[in-house]
C-alpha positions as CSV (number, residue, x, y, z in Angstrom):
1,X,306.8,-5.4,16.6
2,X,307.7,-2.6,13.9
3,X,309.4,0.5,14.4
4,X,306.1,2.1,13.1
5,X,303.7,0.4,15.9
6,X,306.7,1.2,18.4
7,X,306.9,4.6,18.3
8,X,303.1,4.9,18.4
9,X,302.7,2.9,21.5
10,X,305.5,4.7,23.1
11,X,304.0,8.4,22.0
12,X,300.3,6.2,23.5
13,X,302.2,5.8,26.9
14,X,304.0,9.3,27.3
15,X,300.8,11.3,26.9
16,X,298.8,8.7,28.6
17,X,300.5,9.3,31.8
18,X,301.9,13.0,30.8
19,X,298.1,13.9,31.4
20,X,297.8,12.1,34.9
21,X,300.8,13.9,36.0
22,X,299.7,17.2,34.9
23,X,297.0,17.8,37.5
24,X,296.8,15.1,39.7
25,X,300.6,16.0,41.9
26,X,299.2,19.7,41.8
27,X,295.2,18.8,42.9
28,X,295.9,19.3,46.8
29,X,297.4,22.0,46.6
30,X,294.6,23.5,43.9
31,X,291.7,22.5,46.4
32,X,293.7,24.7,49.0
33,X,294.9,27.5,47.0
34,X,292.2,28.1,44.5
35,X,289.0,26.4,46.1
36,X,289.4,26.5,49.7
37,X,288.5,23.4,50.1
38,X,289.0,21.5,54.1
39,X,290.4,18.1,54.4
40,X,287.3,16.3,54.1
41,X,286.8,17.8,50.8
42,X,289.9,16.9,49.8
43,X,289.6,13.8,50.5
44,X,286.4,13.5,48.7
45,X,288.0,14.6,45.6
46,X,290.6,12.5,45.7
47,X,288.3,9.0,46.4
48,X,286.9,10.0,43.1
49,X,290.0,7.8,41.8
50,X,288.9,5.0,44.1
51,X,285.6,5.0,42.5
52,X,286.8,5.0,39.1
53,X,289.0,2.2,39.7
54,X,286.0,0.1,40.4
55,X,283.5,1.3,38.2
56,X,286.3,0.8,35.6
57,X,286.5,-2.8,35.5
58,X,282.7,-3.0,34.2
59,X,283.8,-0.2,31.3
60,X,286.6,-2.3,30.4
61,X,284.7,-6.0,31.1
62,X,281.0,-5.1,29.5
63,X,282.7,-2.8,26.7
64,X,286.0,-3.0,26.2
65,X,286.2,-6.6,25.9
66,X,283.5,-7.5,24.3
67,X,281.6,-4.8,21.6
68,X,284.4,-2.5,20.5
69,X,288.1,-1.9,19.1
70,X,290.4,-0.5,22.5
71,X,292.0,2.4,20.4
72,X,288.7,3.3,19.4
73,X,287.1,2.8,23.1
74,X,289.7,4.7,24.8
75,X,290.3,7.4,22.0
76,X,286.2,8.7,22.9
77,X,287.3,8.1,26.5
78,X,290.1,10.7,26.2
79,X,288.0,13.4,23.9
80,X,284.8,12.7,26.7
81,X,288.0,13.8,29.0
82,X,289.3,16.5,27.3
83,X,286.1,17.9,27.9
84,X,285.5,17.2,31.3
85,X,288.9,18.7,32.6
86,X,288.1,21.9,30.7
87,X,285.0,22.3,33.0
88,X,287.6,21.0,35.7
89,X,289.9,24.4,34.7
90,X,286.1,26.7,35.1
91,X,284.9,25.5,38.3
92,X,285.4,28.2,41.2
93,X,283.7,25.8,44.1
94,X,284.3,22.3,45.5
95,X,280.3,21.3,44.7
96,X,280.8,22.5,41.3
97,X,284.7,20.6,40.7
98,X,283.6,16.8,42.4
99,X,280.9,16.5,39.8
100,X,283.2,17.0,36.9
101,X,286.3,15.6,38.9
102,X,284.2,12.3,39.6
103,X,283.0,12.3,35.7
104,X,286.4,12.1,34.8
105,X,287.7,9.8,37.2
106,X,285.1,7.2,35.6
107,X,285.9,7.6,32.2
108,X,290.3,8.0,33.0
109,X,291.0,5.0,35.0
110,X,289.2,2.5,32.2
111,X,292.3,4.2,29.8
112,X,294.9,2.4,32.2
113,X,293.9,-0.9,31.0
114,X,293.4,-0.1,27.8
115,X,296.7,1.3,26.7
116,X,298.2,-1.9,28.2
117,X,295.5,-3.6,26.0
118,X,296.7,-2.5,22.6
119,X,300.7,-2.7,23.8
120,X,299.7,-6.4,24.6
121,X,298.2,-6.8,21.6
122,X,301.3,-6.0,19.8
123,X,303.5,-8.0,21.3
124,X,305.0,-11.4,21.1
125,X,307.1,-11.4,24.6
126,X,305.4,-8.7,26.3
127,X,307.5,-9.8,29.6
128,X,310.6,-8.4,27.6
129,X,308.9,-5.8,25.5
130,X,306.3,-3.9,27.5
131,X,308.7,-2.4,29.6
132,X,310.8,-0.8,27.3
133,X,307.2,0.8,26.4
134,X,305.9,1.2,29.5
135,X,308.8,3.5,30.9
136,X,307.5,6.7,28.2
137,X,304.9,6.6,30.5
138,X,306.9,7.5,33.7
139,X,308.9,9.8,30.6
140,X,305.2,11.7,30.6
141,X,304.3,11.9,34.7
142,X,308.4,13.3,34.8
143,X,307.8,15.9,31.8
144,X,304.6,17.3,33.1
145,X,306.2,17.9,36.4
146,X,309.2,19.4,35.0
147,X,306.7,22.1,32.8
148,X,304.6,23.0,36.1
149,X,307.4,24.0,38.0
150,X,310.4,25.1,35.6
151,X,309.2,26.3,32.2
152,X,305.3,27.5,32.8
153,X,306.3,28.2,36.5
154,X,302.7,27.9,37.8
155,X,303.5,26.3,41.7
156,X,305.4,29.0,42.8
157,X,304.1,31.2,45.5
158,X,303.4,33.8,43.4
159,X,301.6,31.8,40.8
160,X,299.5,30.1,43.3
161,X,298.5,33.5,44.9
162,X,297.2,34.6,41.7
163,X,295.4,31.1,41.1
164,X,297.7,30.3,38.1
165,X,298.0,26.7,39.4
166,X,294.4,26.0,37.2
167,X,296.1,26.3,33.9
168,X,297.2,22.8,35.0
169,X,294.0,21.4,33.7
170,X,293.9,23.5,30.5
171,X,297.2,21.9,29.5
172,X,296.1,18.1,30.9
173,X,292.8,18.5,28.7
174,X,294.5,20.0,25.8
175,X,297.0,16.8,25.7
176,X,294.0,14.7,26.2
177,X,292.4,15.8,23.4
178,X,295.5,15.3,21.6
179,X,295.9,11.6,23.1
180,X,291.4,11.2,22.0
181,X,292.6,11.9,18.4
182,X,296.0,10.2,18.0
183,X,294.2,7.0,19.5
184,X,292.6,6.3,16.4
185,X,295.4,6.0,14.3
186,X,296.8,3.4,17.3
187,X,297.3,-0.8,15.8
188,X,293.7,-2.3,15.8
189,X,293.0,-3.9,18.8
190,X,289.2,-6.2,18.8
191,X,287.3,-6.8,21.5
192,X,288.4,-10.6,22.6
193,X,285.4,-11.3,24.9
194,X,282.5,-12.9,22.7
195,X,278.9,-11.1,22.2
196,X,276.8,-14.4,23.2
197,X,278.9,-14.8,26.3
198,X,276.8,-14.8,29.8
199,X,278.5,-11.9,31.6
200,X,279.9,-13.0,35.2
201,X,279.9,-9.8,37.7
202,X,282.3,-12.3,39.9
203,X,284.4,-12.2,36.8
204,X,284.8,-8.6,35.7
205,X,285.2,-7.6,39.5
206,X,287.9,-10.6,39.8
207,X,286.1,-12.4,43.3
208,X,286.7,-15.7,41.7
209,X,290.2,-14.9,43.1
210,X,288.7,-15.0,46.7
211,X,289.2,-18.2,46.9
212,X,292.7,-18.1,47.3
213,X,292.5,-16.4,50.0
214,X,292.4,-19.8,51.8
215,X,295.8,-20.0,51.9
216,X,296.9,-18.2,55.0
217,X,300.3,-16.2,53.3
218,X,298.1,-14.4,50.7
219,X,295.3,-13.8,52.8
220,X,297.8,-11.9,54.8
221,X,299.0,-10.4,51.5
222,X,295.7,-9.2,51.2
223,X,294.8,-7.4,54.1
224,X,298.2,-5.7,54.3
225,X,298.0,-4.3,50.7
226,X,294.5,-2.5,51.9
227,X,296.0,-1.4,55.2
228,X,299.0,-0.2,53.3
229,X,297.2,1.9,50.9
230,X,296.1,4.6,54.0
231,X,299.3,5.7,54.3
232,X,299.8,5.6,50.4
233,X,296.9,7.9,50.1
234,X,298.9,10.6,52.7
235,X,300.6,10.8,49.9
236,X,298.7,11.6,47.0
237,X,297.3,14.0,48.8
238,X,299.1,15.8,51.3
239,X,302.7,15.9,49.6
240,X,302.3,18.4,46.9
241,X,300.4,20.9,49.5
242,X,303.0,20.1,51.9
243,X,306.1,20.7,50.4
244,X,304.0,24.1,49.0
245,X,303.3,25.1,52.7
246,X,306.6,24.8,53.8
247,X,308.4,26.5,51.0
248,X,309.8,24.0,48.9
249,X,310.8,25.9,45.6
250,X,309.8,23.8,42.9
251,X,307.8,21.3,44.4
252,X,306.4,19.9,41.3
253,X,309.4,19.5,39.5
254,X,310.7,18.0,43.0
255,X,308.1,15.6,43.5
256,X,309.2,14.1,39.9
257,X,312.1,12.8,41.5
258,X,310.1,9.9,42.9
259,X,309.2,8.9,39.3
260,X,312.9,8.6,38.4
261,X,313.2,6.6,41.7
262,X,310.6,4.3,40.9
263,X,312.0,3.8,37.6
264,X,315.4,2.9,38.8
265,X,313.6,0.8,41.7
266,X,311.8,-1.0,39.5
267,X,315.2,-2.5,37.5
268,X,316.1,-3.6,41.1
269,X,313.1,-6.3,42.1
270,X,314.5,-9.0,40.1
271,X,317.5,-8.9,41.6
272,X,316.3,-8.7,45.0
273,X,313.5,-11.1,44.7
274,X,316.4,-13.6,43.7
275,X,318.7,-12.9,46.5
276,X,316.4,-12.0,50.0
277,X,313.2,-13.5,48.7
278,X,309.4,-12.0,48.5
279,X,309.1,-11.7,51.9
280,X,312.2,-9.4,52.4
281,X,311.5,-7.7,49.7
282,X,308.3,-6.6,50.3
283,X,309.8,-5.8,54.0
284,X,311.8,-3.1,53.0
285,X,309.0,-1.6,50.7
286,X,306.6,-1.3,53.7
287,X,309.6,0.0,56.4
288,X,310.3,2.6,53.3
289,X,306.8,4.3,54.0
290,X,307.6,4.8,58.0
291,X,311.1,6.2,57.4
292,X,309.7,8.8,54.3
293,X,306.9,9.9,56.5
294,X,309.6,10.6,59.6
295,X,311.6,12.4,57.2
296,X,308.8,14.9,56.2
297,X,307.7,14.9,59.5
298,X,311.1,16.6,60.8
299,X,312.7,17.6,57.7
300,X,312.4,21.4,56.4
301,X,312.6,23.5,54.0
302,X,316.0,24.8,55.2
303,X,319.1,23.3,56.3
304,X,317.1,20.0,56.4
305,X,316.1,20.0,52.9
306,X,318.1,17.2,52.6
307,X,315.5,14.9,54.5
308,X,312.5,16.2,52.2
309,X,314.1,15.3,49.1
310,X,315.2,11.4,50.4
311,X,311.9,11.3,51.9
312,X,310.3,12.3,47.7
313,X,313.5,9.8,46.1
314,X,312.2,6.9,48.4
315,X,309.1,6.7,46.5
316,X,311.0,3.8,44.0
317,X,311.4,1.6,47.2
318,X,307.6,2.4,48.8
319,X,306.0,1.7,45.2
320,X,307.7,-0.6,43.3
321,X,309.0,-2.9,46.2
322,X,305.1,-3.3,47.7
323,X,303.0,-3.0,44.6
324,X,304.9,-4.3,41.5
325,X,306.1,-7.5,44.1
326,X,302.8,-7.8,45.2
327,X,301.4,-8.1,41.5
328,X,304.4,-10.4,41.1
329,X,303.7,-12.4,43.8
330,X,299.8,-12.3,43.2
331,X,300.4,-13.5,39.8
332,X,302.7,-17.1,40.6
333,X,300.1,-17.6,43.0
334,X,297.1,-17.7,41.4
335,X,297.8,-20.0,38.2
336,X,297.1,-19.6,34.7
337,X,293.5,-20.0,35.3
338,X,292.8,-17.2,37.9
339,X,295.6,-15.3,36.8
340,X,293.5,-12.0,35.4
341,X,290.7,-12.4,38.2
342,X,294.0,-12.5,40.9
343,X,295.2,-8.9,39.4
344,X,291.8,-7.1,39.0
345,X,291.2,-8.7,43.3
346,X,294.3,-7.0,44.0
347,X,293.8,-3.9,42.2
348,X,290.2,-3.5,43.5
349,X,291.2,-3.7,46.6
350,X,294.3,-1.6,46.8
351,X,293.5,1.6,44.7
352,X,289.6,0.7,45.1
353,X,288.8,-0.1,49.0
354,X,292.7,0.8,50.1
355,X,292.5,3.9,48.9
356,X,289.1,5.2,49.3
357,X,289.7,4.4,53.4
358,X,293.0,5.8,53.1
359,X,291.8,9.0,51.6
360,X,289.0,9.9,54.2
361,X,291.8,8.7,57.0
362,X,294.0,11.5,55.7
363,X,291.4,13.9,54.8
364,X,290.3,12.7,59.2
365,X,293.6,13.2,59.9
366,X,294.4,16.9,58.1
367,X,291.0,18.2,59.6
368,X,291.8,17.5,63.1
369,X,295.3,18.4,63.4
370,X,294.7,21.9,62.5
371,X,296.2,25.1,64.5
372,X,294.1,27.7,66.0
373,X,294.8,29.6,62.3
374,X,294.1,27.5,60.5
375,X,297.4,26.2,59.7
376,X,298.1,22.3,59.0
377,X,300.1,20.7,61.6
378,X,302.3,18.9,59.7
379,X,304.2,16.8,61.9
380,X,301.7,14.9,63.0
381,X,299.5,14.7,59.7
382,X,303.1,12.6,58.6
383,X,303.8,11.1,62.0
384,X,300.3,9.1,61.6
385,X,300.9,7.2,58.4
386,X,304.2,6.7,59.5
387,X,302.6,4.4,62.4
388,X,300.2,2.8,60.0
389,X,302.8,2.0,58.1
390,X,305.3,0.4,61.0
391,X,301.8,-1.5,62.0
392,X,301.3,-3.0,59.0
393,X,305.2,-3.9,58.8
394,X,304.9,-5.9,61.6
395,X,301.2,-7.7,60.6
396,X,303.6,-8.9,57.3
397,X,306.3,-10.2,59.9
398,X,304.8,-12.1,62.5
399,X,302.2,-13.6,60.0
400,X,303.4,-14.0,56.5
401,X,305.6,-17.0,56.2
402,X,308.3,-17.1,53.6
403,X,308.6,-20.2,51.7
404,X,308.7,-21.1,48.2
405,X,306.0,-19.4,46.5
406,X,303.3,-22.1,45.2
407,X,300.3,-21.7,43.0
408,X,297.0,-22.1,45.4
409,X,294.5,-24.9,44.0
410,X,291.5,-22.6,44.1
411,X,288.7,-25.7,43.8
């Protein structure tokens, strides 16, 4: 790969993810602060990411793959999004935000596959080279965090009492309209799907892949990555707006600390796939979700601070040692031939069905535990995914057998 193509992949990768960051850590906290929104609302605002991760497979299989250039499909994607997030920054009520929120849900998660698209396309050993691209990206989500809270300032209390905490969606829309623009100048990348093709709904969703779940180990895979994913979605959404109710200074800027975590984490799996195994591995990535939730749950603001910012640093370990080993282990498992169907099962079940349970769970879960003021209970909203969490830990260990991992003959 040249310099040239190198530098505009890694610019493709830090705004990519610099505009996810941007509004998506703050959103609880906005539904709150600015909209008023309850915890069922918030939870329906936040499935709108479910939703586009499985409407976005048909974008990227009808489309993407088969009628038109990547850069070019996800530069309109972007500019179509630098729209919608400028209605985003306008709305003043819940029913008028989900419409536009939804909108650009469906038209964001297809650019997830797409930048990895034309990095792929550049590459001749993307095993060794897409990482060194793929961490601008993490570069981005840190950068817009840092902004929010220590240069434009717009999480502290007295930002988010004047409503300041909108002009998180100017600046996301502004840098995706920058990110719409640049896209067309990215390498070509052609459609490699052919026009006369019969299009396979089984295919572009990836349930060819269902077959493996015949073997016992990844069916048991399977349903604890779904199961997982409730207490993941605790955290999306209730971790910004907690660490704001409790007075957290900075909470933003905090928050990015998991980003560097997972980062770090991430250099890590190789060597502990090699020494304890997947089994172990994936262990300590499910125990890390209990302990973080038991540290919110009795950490503070104050002399205890300590336990919040653990609880934020253990998000390398939570994501990275679940999620990148699961991809890992879906991918030796399924063979060359079921390979990309293996990874879109996994994804549509984990950020499509995972999430969207986990996010009307939390929403459930925020709603009920309310105080006669009004006030969030936080304690228990963490001590409930903590549970989930230990449940599923111990699913993975009675049932998951560890053994050398073997590709599943899926005839």
């Amino acid at each position: 790969m040249n310099i040239n193509n190198r530098i505009k992949l890694s610019v493709m990768m830090f705004l990519e993810f610099f505009i996810w960051g941007s509004w998506f850590v703050t959103l609880g906290t906005f539904l709150d602060k600015n909209l008023s929104a309850t915890g069922s609302q918030s939870a329906a605002v936040f499935s709108t990411q479910s939703w586009g991760a499985i409407i976005a497979p048909f974008i990227i299989g009808l489309i993407a793959d088969r009628f038109f250039n990547a850069e070019k499909i996800l530069g309109v994607l972007h500019l179509i999004g630098a729209l919608l997030m400028y209605q985003m920054y306008t709305a003043t009520d819940v029913s008028v935000f989900y419409p536009y929120v939804l909108g650009y849900m469906i038209v964001f998660m297809p650019t997830l596959a797409l930048v990895n698209s034309v990095s792929f396309n550049q590459m001749k050993d993307p095993e060794k080279e897409f990482a060194n691209i793929r961490i601008f990206g993490t570069i981005g989500w840190i950068a817009a965090g840092l902004l929010i809270s220590y240069v434009f300032i717009w999480d502290s209390p007295e930002a988010l009492s004047s409503g300041l905490l909108k002009n998180t969606f100017l600046m996301g829309g502004a840098v995706s309209l920058a990110l719409g623009l640049f896209s067309f100048t990215l390498p070509k990348t052609p459609p490699k799907g052919a026009t006369g093709e019969k299009v396979k709904i089984g295919e572009i969703l990836g349930l060819d892949a269902l077959k493996l779940l015949k073997d016992k180990n990844f069916a048991v895979f399977f349903v604890s990555a779904i199961l997982i994913c409730i207490p993941l979605a605790f955290y999306y959404q209730n971790a910004h707006p907690f660490l704001s109710s409790i007075g957290v200074e900075e909470p933003t800027g905090k928050m990015a600390i998991g980003q560097v975590s997972e980062a770090l984490f991430l250099l890590l799996i190789p060597f502990f796939f090699k020494k304890y195994g997947f089994k172990k591995t994936i262990l300590v990535g499910m125990l890390a979700w209990s302990v973080r939730y038991l540290l919110f749950a009795y950490g503070n603001a104050g002399e205890l601070s300590f336990m919040i910012i653990i609880g934020i640093a253990l998000h390398g370990i939570c994501y990275d040692f679940f999620f990148v080993s699961g991809q890992i282990y879906t991918n030796s498992k399924a063979g060359d031939k079921y390979k990309s169907a293996a990874q879109g099962l996994i994804t549509l079940a984990t950020y499509g069905v995972g999430m969207l349970i986990g996010f009307e769970v939390a929403g459930w879960i925020t709603d009920t535990y309310k105080t006669a003021d009004g006030a969030i209970d936080w304690k228990m909203t963490w001590i409930i995914p903590a549970c989930i969490a230990a449940v599923v830990f111990l699913i993975f260990t009675v049932f998951f057998t560890d053994k050398k991992t073997e590709q599943v003959d899926p005839a």
